[in-house]
Wavefront OBJ file of the C-alpha trace (Angstrom):
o trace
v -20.416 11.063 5.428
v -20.161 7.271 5.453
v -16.226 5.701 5.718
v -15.983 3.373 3.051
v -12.082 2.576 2.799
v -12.102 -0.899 3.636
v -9.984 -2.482 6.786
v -6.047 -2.062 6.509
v -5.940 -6.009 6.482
v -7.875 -6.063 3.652
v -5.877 -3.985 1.456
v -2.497 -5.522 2.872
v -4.158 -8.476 1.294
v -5.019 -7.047 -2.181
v -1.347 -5.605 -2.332
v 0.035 -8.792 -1.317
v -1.554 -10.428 -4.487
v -0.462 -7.666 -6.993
v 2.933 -9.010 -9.109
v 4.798 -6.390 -8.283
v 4.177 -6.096 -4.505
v 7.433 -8.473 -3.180
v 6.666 -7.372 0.348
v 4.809 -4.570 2.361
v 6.908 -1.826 4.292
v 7.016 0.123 7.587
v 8.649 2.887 5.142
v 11.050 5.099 6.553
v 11.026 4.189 10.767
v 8.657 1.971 10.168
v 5.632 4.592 10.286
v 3.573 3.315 8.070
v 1.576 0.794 9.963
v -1.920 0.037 11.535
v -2.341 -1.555 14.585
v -4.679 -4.153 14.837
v -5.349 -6.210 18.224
v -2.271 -8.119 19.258
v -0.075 -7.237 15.838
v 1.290 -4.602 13.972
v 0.484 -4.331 10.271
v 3.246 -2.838 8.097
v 2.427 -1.486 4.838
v -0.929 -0.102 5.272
v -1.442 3.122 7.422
v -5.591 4.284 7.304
v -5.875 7.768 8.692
v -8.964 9.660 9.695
v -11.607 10.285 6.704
v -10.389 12.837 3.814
v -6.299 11.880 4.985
v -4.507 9.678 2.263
v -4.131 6.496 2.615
v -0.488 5.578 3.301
v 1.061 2.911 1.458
v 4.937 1.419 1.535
v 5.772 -1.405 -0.745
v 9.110 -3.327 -2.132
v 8.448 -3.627 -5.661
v 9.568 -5.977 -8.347
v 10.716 -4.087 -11.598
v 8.069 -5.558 -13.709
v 8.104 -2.599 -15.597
v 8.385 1.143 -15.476
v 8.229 2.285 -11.656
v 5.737 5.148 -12.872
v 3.351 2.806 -14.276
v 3.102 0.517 -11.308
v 3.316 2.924 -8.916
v -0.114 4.649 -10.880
v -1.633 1.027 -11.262
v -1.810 0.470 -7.351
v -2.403 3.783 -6.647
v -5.633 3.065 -8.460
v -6.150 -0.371 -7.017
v -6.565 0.959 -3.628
v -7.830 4.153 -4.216
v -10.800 2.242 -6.443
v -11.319 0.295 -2.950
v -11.563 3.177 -0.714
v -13.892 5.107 -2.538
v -11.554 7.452 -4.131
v -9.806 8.523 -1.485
v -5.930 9.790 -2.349
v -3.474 7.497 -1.747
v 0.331 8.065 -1.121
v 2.621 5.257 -2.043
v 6.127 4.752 -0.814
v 8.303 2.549 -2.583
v 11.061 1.813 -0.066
v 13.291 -1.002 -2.348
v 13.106 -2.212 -5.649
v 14.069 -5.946 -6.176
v 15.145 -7.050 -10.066
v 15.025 -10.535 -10.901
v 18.093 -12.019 -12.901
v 17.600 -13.230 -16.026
l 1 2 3 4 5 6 7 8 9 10 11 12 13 14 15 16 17 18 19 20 21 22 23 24 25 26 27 28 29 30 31 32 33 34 35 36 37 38 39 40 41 42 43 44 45 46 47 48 49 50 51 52 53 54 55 56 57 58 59 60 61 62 63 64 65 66 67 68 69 70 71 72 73 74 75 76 77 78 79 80 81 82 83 84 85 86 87 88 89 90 91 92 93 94 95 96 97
């Protein structure tokens, strides 16, 4: 079985660029990472083949938390082939009208 699931950096980008995504996360202590040579990447954590992918965000209430919760579950599952994807959402930030 071939691995698919793009590199972590990849997808930190692609969150990065979604509306709601204000920042990635370690989640809670910081244990949702990947290491990479010379840095640690927060936010994404790629396990072995057939584990979720692990994802921690701070989120801007651009709507209901459900719904864009779902919506980036699907973005990244959609780029890693379908594999299940757990998303943490570790603050919510709501902009002032």
């Amino acid at each position: 079985m071939t691995d698919t699931r793009p590199p972590a950096g990849e997808l930190a980008g692609v969150l990065r660029a979604h509306p709601a995504v204000v920042s990635l996360s370690g989640g809670p202590y910081a244990t949702v990472a990947t290491y990479l040579p010379g840095e640690r990447l927060l936010g994404v954590k790629i396990g072995a083949a057939g584990e979720p992918v692990e994802i921690a965000v701070v989120l801007r209430l651009t709507g209901p938390l459900p719904r864009i919760v779902a919506e980036l579950r699907r973005l990244v599952s959609a780029r890693c082939g379908g594999a299940p994807v757990d998303i943490i959402v570790t603050d919510v930030v709501v902009d002032p009208r």
